[in-house]
BARODREN-173229 format. One record per residue (C-alpha): x, y, z. Coordinates in Angstrom, 1 decimal, padded with zeros to 4 digits. Each point is the difference from the previous one (the first is absolute). Example, Ala and Ser with C-alpha at 12.3 -4.5 7.8 and 13.67 -1.06 7.14 Angstrom:
SITE        u        v        w
SITE    012.3   -004.5    007.8
SITE    001.4    003.4   -000.7
END
This chain:
SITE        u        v        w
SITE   -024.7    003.2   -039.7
SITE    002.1    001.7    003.0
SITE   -003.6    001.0    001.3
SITE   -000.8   -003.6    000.6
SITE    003.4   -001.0    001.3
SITE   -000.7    002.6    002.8
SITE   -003.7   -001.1    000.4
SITE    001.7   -003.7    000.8
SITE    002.2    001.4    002.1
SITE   -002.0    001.8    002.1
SITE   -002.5   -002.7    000.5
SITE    002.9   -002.2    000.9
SITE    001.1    002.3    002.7
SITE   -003.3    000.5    001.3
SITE   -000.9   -004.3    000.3
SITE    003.2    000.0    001.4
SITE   -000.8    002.6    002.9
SITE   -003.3   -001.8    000.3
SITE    001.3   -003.5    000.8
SITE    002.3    001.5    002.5
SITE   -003.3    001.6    001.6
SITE   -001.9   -002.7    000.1
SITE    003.0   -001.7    002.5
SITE   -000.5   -000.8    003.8
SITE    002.5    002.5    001.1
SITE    001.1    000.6    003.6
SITE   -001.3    002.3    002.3
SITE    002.8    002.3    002.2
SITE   -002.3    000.0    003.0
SITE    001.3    002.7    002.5
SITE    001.0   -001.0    003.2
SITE    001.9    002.3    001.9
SITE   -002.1    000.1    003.1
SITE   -000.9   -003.4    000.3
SITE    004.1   -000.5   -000.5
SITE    000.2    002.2    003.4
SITE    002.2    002.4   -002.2
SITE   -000.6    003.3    002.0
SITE    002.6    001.9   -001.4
SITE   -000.6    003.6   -001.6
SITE    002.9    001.8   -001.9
SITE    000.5    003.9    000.8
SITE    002.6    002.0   -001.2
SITE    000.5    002.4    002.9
SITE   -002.7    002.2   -000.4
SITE   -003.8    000.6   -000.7
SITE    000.3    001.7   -003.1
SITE    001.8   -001.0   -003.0
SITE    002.5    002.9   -001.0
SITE    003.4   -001.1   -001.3
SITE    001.6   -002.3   -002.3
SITE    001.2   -002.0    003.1
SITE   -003.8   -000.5    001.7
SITE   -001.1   -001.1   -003.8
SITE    002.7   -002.8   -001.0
SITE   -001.6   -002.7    002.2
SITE    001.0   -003.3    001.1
SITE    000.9   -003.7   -000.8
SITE   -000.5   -002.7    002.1
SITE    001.5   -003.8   -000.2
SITE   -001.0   -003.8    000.1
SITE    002.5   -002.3    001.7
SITE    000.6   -002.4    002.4
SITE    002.1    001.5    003.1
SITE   -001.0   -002.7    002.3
SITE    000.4   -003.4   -003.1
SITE   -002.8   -001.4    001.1
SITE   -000.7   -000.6   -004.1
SITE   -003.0    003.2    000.6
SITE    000.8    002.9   -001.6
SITE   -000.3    003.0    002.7
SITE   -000.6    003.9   -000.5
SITE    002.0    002.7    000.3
SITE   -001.4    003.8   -000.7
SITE    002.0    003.0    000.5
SITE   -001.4    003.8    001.4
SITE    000.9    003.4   -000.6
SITE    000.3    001.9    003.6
SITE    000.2    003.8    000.8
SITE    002.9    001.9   -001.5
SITE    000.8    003.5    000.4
SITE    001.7    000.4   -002.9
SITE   -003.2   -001.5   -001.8
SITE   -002.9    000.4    002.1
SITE   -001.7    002.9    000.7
SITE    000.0    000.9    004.0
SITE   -003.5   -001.1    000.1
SITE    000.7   -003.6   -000.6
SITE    002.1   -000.3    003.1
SITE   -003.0   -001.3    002.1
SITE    001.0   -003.1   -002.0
SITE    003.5   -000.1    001.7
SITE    000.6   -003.3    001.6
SITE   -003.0   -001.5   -001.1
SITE    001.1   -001.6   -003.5
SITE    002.0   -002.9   -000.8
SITE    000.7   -002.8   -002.5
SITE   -001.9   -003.2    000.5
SITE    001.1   -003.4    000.1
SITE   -003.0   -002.8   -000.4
SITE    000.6   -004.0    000.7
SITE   -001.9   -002.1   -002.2
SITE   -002.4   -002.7    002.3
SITE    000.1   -002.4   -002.6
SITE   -003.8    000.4    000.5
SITE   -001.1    003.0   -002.5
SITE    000.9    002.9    002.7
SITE    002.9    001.5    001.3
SITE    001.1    001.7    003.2
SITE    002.1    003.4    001.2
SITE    003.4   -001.5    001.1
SITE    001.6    003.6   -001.0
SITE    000.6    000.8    003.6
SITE    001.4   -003.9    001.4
SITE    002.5    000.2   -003.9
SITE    001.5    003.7    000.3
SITE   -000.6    001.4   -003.3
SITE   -002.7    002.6    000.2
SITE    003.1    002.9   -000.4
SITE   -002.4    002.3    001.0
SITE    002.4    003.1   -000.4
SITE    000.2   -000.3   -003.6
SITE   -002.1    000.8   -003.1
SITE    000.0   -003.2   -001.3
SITE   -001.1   -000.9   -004.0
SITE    001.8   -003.5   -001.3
SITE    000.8   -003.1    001.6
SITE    002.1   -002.8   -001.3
SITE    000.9   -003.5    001.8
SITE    002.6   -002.7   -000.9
SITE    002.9   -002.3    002.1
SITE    002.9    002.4   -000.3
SITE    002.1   -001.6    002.6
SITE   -000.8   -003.8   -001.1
SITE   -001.6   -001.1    003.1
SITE   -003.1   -001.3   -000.8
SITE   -002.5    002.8    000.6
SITE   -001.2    003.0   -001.6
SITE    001.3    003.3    001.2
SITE   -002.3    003.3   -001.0
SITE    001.7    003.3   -001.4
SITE   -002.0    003.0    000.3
SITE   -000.1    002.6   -003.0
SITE   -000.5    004.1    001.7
SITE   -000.2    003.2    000.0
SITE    003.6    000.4    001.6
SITE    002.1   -002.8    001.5
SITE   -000.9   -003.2   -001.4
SITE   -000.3   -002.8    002.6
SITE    001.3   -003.9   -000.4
SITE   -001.8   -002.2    002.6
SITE    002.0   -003.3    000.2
SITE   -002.2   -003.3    001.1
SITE    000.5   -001.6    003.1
SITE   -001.7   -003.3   -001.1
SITE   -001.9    000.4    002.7
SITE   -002.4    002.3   -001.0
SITE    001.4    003.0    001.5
SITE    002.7    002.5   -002.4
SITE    002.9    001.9    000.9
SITE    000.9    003.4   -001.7
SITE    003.4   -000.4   -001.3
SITE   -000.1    003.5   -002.5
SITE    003.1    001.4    000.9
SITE    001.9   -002.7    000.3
SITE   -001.0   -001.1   -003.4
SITE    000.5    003.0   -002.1
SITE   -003.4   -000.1   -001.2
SITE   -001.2    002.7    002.5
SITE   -000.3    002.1   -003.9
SITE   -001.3    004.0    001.3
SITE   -001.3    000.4   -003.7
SITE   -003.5    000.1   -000.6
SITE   -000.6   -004.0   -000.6
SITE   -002.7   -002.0   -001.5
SITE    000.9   -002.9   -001.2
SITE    002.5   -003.2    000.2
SITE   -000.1   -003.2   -001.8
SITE    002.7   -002.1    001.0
SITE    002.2   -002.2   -002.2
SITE    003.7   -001.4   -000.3
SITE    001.2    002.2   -003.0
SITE    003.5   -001.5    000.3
SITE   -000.7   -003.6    000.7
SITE    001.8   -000.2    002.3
SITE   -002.4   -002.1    002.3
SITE   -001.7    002.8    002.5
SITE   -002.9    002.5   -001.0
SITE    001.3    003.6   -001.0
SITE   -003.1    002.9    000.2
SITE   -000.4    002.6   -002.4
SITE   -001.8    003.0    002.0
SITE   -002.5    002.6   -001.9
SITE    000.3    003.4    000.7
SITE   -002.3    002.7   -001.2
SITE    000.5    003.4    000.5
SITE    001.3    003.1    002.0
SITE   -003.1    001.1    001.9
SITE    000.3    003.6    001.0
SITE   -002.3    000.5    003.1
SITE   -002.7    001.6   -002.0
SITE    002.6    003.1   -000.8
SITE   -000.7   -000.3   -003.6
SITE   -003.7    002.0   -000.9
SITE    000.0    001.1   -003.5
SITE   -002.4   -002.9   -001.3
SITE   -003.5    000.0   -001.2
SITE   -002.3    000.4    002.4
SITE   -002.2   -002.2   -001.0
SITE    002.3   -002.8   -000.3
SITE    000.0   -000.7    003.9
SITE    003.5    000.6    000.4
SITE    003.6    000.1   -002.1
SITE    000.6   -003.7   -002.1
SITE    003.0   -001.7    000.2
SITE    002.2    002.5   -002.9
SITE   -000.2    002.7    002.6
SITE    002.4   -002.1    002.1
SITE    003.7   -001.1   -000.9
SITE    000.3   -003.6   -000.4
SITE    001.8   -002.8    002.4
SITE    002.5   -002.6   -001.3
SITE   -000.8   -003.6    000.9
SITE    002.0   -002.2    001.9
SITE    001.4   -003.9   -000.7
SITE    001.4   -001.6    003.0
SITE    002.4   -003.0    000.1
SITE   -000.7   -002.4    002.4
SITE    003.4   -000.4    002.1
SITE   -000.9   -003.5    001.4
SITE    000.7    001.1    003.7
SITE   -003.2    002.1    000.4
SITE    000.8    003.2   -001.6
SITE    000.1    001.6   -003.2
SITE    001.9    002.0   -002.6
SITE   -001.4    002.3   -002.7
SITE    001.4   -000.9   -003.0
SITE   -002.7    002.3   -002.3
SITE    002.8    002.1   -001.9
SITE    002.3   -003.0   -000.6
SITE   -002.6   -002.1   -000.5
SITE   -000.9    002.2   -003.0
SITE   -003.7    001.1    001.5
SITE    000.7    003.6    001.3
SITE   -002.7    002.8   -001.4
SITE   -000.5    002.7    002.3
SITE   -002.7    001.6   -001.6
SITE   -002.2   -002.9    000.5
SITE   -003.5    000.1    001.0
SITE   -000.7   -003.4    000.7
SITE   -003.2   -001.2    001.3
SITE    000.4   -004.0    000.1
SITE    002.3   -002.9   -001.6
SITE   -000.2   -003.6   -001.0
SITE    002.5   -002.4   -000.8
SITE   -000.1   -002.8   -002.9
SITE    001.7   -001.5   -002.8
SITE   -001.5    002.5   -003.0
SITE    002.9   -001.4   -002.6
SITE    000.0   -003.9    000.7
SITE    003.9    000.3    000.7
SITE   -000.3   -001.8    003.6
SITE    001.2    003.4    001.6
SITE   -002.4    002.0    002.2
SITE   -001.0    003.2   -001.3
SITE   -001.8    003.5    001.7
SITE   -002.7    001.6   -001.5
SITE   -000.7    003.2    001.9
SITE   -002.8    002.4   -000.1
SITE    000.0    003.7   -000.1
SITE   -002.1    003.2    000.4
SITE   -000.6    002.1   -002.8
SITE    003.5   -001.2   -001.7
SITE    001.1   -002.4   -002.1
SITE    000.1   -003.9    002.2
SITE    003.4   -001.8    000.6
SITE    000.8   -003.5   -001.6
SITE    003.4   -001.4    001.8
SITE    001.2   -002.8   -001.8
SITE    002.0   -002.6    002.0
SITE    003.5   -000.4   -001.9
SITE    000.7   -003.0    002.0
SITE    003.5    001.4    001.8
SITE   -001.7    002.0    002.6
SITE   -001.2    002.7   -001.8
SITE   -003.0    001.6   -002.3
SITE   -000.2    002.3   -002.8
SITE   -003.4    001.7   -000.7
SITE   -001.4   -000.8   -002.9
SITE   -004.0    001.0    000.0
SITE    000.1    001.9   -002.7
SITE    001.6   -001.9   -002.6
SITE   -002.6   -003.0    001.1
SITE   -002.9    002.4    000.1
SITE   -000.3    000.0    003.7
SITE    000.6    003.5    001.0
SITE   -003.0    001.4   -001.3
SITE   -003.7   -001.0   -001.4
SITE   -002.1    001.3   -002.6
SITE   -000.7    002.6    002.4
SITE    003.6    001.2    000.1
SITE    001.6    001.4    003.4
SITE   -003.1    002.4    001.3
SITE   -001.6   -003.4    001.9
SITE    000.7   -000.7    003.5
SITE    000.9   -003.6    000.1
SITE   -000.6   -001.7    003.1
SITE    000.7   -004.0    001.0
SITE    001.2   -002.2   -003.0
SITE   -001.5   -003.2    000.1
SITE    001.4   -003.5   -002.5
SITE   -001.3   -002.9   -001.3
SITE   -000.2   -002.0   -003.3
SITE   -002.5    001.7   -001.1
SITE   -000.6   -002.1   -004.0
SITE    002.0   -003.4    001.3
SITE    002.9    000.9   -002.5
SITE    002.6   -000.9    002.7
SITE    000.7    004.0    000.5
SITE   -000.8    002.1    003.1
SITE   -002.1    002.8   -001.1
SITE   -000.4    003.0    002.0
SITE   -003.4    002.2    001.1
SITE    000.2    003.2    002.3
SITE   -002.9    002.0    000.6
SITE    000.2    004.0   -000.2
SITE   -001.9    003.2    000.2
SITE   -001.4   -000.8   -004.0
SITE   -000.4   -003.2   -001.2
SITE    002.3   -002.0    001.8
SITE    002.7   -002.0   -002.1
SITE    000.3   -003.6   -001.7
SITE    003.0   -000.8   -001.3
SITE    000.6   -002.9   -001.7
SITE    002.9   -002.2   -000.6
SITE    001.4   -000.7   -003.6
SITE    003.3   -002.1    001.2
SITE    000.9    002.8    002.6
SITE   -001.2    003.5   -002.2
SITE   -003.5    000.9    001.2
SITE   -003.0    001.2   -001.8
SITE   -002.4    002.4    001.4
SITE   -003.5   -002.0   -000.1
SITE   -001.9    002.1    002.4
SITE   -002.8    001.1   -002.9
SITE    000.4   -003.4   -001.6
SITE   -000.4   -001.9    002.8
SITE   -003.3    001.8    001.1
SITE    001.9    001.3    003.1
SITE   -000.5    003.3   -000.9
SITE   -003.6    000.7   -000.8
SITE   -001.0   -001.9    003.7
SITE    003.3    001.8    002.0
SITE   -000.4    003.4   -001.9
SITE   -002.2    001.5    002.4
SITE    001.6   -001.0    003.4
SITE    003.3    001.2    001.6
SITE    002.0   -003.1    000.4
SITE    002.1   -001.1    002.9
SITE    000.1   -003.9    001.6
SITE    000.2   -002.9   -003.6
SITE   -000.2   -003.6    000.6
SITE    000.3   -002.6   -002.3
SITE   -001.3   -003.0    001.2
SITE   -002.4   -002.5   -001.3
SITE   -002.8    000.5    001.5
SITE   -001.9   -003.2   -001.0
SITE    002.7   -002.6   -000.5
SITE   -000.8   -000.3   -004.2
SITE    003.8    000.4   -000.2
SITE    000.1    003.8   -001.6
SITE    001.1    002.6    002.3
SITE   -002.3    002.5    000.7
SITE    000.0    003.8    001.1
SITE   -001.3    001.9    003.2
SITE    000.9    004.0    000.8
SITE   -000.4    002.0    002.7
SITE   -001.6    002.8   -001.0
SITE   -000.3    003.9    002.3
SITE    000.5    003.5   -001.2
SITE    003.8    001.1    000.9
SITE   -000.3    003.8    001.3
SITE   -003.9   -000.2    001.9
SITE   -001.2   -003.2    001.6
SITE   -003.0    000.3   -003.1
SITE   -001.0   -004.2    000.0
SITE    000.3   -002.2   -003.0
SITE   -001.1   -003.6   -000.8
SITE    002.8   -002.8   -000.4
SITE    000.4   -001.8   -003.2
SITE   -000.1   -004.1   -000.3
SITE    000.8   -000.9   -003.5
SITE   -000.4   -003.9   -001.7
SITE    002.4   -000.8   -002.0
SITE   -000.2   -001.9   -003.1
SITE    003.7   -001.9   -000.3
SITE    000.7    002.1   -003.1
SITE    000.4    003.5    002.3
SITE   -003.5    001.1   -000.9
SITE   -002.0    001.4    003.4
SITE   -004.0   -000.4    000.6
SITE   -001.1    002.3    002.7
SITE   -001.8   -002.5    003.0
SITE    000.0    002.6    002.5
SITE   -003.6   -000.2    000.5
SITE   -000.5   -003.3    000.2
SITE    002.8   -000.4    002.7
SITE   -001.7    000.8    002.9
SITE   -001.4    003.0    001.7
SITE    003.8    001.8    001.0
SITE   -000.2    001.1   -003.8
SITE   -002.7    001.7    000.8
SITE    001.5    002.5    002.6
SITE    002.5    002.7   -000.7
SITE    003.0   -000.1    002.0
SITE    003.2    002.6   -000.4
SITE    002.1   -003.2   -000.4
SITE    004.1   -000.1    000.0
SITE    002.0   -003.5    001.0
SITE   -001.7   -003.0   -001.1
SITE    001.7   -004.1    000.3
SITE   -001.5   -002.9   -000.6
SITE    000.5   -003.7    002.4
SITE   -001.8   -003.0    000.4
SITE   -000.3    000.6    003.8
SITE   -002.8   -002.8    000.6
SITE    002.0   -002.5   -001.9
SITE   -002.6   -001.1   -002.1
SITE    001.1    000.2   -003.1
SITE   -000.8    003.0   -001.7
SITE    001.9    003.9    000.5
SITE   -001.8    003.0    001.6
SITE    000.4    003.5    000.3
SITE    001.2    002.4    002.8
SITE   -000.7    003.7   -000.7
SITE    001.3    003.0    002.1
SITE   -002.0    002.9   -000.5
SITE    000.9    003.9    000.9
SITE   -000.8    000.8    003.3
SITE   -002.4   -002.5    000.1
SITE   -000.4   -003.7    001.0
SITE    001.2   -002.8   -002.1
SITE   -002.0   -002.9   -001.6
SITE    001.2   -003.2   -000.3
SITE   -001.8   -001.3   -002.4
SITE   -000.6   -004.4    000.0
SITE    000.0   -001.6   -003.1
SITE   -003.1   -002.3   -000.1
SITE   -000.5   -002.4   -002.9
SITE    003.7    000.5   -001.5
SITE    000.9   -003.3    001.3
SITE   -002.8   -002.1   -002.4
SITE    002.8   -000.3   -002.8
SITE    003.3   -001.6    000.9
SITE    003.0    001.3    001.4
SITE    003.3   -000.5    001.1
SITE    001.6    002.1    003.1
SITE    004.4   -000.3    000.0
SITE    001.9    000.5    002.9
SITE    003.4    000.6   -001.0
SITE    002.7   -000.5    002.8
SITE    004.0    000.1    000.1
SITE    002.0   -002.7    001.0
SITE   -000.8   -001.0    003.6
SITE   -003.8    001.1   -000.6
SITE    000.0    003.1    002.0
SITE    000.5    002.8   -002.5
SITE   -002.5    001.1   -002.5
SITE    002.0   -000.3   -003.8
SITE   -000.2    003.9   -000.8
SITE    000.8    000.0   -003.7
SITE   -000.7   -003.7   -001.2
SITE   -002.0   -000.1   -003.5
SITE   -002.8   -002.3    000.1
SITE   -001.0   -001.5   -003.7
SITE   -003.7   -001.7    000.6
SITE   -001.2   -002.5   -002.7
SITE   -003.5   -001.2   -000.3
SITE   -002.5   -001.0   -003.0
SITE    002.6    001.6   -002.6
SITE    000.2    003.1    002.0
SITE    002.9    001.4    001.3
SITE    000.2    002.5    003.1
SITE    003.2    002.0    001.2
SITE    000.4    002.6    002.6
SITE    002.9    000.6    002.6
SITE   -000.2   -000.2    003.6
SITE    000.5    004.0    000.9
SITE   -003.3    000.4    003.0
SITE    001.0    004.1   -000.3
SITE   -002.5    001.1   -002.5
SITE   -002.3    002.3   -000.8
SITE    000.0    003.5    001.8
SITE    001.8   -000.1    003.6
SITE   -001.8   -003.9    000.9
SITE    001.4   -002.9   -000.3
SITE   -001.7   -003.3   -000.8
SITE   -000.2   -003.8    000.8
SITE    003.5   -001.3   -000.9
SITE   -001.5   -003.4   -000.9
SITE   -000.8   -000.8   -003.7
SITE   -003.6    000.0   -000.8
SITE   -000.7   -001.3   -003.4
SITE   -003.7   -000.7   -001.1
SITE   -000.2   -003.4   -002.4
SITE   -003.2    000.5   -001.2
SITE   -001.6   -003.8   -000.7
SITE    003.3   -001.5    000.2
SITE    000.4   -002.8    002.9
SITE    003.4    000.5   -000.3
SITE    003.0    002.1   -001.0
SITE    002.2   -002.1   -002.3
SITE    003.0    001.5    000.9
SITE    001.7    002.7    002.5
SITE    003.0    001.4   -000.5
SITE    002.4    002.1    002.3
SITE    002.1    001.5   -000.7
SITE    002.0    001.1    003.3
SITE    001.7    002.9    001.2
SITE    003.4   -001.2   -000.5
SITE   -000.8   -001.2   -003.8
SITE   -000.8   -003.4    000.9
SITE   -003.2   -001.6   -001.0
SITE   -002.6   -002.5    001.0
SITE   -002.2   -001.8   -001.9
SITE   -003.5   -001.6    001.3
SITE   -002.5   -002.3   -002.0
SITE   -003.6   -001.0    000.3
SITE    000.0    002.3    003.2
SITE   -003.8   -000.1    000.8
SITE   -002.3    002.8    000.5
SITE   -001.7    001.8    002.6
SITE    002.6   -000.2    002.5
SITE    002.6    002.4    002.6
SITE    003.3   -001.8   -001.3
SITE    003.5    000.7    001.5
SITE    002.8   -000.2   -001.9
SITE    003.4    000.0    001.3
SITE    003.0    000.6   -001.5
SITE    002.6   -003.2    000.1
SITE    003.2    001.2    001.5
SITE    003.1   -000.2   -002.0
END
C-alpha cells in the first residue's frame, strides 16, 4: 500500500505547513526613513556597465562608540576612471561611506563627517570591525576597489587612518574580511577576500545581451591572511599559513568551527569555481579540504556564482551547517559530523530560491521559537532588473515554509538587493534586518512581534570586559533543546552582523544551561540563567 503511505505523508506535510500558518508571526516593518537613514549607494556612475558597478556593497552593525547600541556603517562606490565611464564624473566628490550613531531612541544620525571614515576616494564594497589593537573600541577596515583602508578608533568617536602603517593598505580588489585569531595566540588575525583582475572594460568579446563580461573573463586574485604583530601592524602569512590560491575569485568568507575540533576554520566563497574550505590544523596553519567534505561544490556543480556564506545550526545536532545563496538555487549544506550533504531540494530551498539571483543570506531566528531561520537578498547580477527577498520559517528539522507574504509589505517590493546583516539595534529582544540594495537606498527593516517568545541576548567579553570574545562557542540549553553557533559577526556577503548572541527560547523562561567555550579553550558554564535579557559575560582572568 505505498500509495497510502504517500497519501499520509503528504497530508502530514501539509497539517504541518498549516499549523505553522496559522502562527502570529512578526512583521519586518520598514523603517529606513523614519530611522533618518538617508544614505543611497552608487557605484560611480548612472548606468550599470561592468562587473565592478554590479558587485554591490555590504554594510555592518556595531558599536564604535560602546554605548551597548549597535550603530551603522554602509560603504559607497565613487567615480573611477578605470571603471566608470567619463559621464559619471559629475559624481566626483560627491560620494562617500556613511557612518550612523544609534540614539538609543529608534533613529540614528550622520556622524560620518565629525568620525573620518567616509574615504570618499575609494570604491568601497565590504566593511568589517573588531579591537585589533586590544584597547577597548572597535576600529573599521574598509574592503575597495584598490587600496584597502584600516581606520583605527580613537575611543572618542573620531578614527585615525593607520593603512600603511599597518600593512593592510592590500591594492587588490577587496571585499571582504572577517577577523579571527587563527594562531591563538591572543590578538585578532584578518583573512582578506579578493576577487578578481578587473581590466578597465578592455575585454569585449561577451554576449551582448549579457550586460557585460562575467567574472571567467577575468584572471582570478589570491586572498590574503594577515598575522596580527601585536604592535599595530601586520604580516601576511597566506603561503606559509597554507591558504595561498591565486586563481581565486572570492566574493565573501566566514569563519566557524565546521569540524567540532576547537580550531577555527575558513569557509570561502567563490565565483563560478569550486568554494574553499581551510581547515584549521591547530599549529598555525590550514589545509583545504572542501572537497573531500563536500563543500567545494553543490548539486549545481561549479557554473553558480556563490556569494556570502552564512552558519548556523541549522537541525540542533550540535554541527554548524552552512547555506550560501547563488545565481540557481542557492545552497544548503548540511552537517553529518563535519561531511556536508547538499539539502537545497530537500529542504524546500530550492523550489522558493529557484527563481531569484541570490546575494545577501541571513540566518537568524526571526521569531525567537528557537529554529534558525533564512532571509536572502535577492537582485539580478548584470542589469539592475528588481527581485523580491525571501523570508523562510523554519521548522527545527531544516524544512523551510515560505512567510514572505505575511511579513510585512517590504516583501512586496522588488529591490536589486546585495549585502544584507541582521542586529537587534532597538534592544528589544528580537533580530532585524539591514539590506543594501544596488544603487539604491537601503531598508532597515524592524522586527515587530519577534520579541512575544523568549529570548536570551550574550555578550561575550575578554578578560578585563573591553574586548568582544571573537571565536568563543556558545552551547545554549533550554526545554531539551540545544543551540550552538560561534561568535564570527563577518557573515553573509561583505556585512557584518551584531557580535552579541541572539538565541530565541521559544516558551522557555529560562535556558538551563550556557556554555562557553572561550577563545583560548577554556570554558564557562552558567545555570538557570533567565530569559529575556542583554547578559555580559566576562571572561575570568587567569
Amino acid at each position: 500500500m505505498w500509495w497510502w503511505r504517500v497519501r499520509l505523508g503528504f497530508f502530514a506535510s501539509l497539517l504541518g505547513a498549516t499549523c505553522t500558518w496559522a502562527q502570529e508571526l512578526p512583521v519586518l516593518t520598514d523603517v529606513t526613513q523614519d530611522a533618518g537613514i538617508d544614505f543611497h549607494h552608487r557605484f560611480g556612475d548612472d548606468q550599470l556597465s561592468n562587473i565592478v558597478e554590479g558587485t554591490g556593497a555590504g554594510a555592518a552593525f556595531f558599536d564604535y562608540d560602546g554605548d551597548g547600541w549597535l550603530d551603522i556603517y554602509f560603504v559607497c562606490g565613487t567615480w573611477n576612471k578605470e571603471v566608470n565611464d567619463n559621464r559619471g564624473r559629475a559624481y566626483r566628490g560627491k560620494l562617500s561611506n556613511r557612518l550612523y550613531r544609534n540614539q538609543r531612541d529608534g533613529t540614528f544620525v550622520d556622524v560620518t563627517q565629525h568620525a573620518g571614515v567616509g574615504d570618499p576616494d575609494n570604491f568601497g564594497f565590504g566593511c568589517s570591525a573588531a579591537d585589533y589593537d586590544s584597547d577597548g573600541d572597535l576600529d573599521l577596515y574598509v574592503l575597495n576597489y584598490g587600496k584597502n583602508v584600516l581606520f583605527r578608533n580613537n575611543g572618542d568617536g573620531t578614527f585615525t587612518d593607520v593603512s600603511a602603517a599597518s600593512g593592510l593598505d592590500n591594492p587588490s580588489w577587496s571585499l571582504c574580511a572577517p577577523w579571527f585569531d587563527y594562531n591563538n595566540d591572543g590578538r585578532l588575525d584578518v583573512y582578506v577576500v579578493n576577487y578578481l583582475q578587473y581590466d578597465g572594460g578592455k575585454f569585449r568579446a561577451f554576449y551582448a545581451a549579457a550586460g557585460y563580461p562575467g567574472p571567467l573573463s577575468y584572471k582570478g586574485q589570491a586572498d590574503a591572511l594577515y598575522r596580527n604583530n601585536g604592535d599595530g601592524t601586520f604580516t601576511d602569512v597566506t603561503q606559509e599559513a597554507g591558504v595561498f590560491n591565486p586563481d581565486g575569485r572570492g566574493m565573501s568568507a566566514t569563519v566557524a568551527d565546521l569540524d567540532n575540533d576547537g580550531s577555527l576554520d575558513l569557509y570561502v566563497a567563490n565565483d563560478a569555481m569550486e568554494n574553499y574550505y581551510y581547515r584549521n590544523l591547530g599549529d598555525g596553519r590550514f589545509e583545504n579540504e572542501a572537497l573531500e567534505r563536500g563543500l567545494a561544490f553543490g548539486e549545481g556543480g561549479q557554473g553558480v556564482s556563490s556569494m556570502g556564506p552564512t552558519v548556523g545550526d541549522m537541525n540542533h545536532d550540535g554541527w554548524l551547517d552552512v547555506y550560501i545563496p547563488d545565481m540557481g538555487y542557492g545552497c544548503l549544506l548540511l552537517s553529518n559530523e563535519g561531511v556536508f550533504d547538499d539539502r537545497t531540494a530537500k529542504s524546500n530551498l530550492a523550489v522558493i530560491c529557484g527563481q531569484y539571483t541570490g546575494w545577501g543570506g541571513v540566518i537568524f531566528d526571526v521569531n525567537n521559537d528557537g529554529h534558525l531561520d533564512l532571509f536572502v537578498a535577492n537582485g539580478n547580477a548584470h542589469f539592475e532588473y528588481a527581485e523580491e527577498d525571501v523570508l523562510v520559517l523554519n521548522d527545527g528539522q531544516a524544512k523551510f515554509l515560505d512567510i514572505a507574504a505575511r511579513a510585512g509589505d517590504y516583501f512586496h517590493q522588488k529591490y536589486v538587493g546585495r549585502g544584507a546583516t541582521c542586529g537587534d539595534y532597538d534592544n528589544d529582544g528580537d533580530l532585524d534586518l539591514l539590506v543594501v540594495n544596488l544603487n539604491d537606498r537601503p531598508r532597515l527593516l524592524r522586527n515587530d512581534g519577534g520579541n512575544r517568545q523568549s529570548w536570551l541576548k550574550l555578550d561575550l567579553r575578554l578578560p578585563g570586559g573591553r574586548s568582544t570574545a571573537i571565536g568563543a562557542r556558545v552551547t545554549v540549553t533550554a526545554q531539551g533543546v540545544r543551540q550552538v553557533q560561534d561568535i564570527v559577526p563577518v557573515t553573509g556577503y561583505l556585512s557584518q552582523a551584531d557580535p552579541r548572541y541572539h538565541v530565541g527560547l521559544g516558551a522557555a523562561t529560562q535556558a538551563e544551561t550556557v556554555d562557553i567555550r572561550w577563545p583560548d579553550g577554556r570554558r564557562t558554564q552558567l545555570e538557570n540563567v533567565a530569559a529575556n535579557q542583554i547578559l555580559t559575560v566576562v571572561q575570568e582572568a587567569q
